[in-house]
matplotlib code that plots the C-alpha trace (Angstrom):
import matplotlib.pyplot as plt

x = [36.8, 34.5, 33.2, 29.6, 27.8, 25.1, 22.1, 22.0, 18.8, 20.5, 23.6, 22.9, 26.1, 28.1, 30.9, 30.8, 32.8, 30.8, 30.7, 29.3, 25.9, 23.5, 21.8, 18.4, 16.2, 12.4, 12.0, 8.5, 7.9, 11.8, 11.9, 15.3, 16.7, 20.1, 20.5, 23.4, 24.7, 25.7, 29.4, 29.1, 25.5, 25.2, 21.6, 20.1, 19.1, 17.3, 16.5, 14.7, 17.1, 16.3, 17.3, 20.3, 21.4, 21.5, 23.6, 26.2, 26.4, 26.4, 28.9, 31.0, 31.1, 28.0, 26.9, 23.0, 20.3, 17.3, 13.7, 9.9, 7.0, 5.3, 2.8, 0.3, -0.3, -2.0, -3.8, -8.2, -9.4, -12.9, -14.4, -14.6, -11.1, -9.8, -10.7, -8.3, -10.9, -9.9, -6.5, -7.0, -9.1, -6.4, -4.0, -6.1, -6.2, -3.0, -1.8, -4.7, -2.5, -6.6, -7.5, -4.3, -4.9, -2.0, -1.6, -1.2, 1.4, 5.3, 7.1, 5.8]
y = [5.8, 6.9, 4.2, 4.2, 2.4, 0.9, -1.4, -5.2, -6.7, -9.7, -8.8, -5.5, -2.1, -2.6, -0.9, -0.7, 1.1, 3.3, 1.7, -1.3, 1.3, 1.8, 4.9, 5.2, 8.4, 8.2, 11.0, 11.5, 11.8, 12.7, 9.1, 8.4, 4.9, 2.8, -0.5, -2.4, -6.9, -7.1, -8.0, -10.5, -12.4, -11.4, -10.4, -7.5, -4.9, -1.4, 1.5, 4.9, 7.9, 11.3, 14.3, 15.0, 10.7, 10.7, 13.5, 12.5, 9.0, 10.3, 13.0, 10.5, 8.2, 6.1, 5.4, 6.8, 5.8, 7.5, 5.4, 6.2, 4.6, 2.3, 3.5, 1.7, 3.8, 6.7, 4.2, 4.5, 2.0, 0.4, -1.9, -2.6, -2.8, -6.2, -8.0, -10.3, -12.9, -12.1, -12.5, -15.8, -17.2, -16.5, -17.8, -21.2, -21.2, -20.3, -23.4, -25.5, -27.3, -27.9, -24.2, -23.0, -24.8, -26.9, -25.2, -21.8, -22.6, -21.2, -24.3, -26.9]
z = [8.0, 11.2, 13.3, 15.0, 17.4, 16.6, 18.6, 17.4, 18.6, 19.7, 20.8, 22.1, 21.2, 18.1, 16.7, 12.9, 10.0, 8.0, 4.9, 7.1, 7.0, 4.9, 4.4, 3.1, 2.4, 1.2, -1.8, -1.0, 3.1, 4.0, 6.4, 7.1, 7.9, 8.4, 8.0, 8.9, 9.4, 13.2, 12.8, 15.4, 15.3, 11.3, 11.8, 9.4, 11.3, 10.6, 12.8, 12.0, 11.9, 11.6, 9.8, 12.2, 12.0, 8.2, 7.8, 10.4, 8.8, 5.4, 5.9, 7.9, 4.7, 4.6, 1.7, 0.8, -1.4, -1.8, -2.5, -3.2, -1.8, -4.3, -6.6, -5.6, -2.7, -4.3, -6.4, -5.9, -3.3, -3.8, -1.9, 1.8, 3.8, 4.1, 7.7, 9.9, 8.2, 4.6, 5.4, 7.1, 4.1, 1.8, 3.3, 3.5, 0.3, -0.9, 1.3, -0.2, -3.5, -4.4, -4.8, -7.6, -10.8, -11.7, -15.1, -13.4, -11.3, -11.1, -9.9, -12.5]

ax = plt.figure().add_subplot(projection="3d")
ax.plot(x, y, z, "-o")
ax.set_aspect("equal")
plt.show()
């Protein structure tokens, strides 16, 4: 089993095992990412990799998965885009108990 170093962003260089790494490939744009715990803080961490990164890691035993975007991406858009404001009023009103209806909600 290879070890590699990767960059916690707490605690800075770490040294993992490979199978400490994961590996992960989008189908549809060719993005390549690892993902690993720190082995000393325990933080999840992710970084990009490129073409060159994934296939080091994955030929020195890290284990791959491959993903697609969601769906919903190529899905038609109508309306105006979504403002800062939009955001900010739902968010008020998820937090207001007032606004859900008690009948619809998960928790009950």
């Amino acid at each position: 089993m290879a070890k590699v170093r990767a960059s916690c962003p707490d605690c800075g260089d770490v040294e993992l095992d490979t199978d400490q790494v994961q590996v992960r490939v989008c189908v549809d744009d060719g993005a390549g990412s690892y993902a690993f715990r720190c082995p000393m803080c325990r933080v999840a961490a992710a970084k990009p990799a490129d073409a060159r990164v994934v296939h080091l890691l994955v030929s020195w035993g890290a284990p791959l998965t491959m993903w697609r975007l969601p769906a919903e991406l190529d899905e038609a858009r109508h309306g105006p885009p979504l403002t800062h404001d939009d955001l900010l009023s739902f968010h008020l009103e998820l937090a207001d108990d007032r606004s859900v209806p008690r009948s619809s909600r998960i928790d009950d």
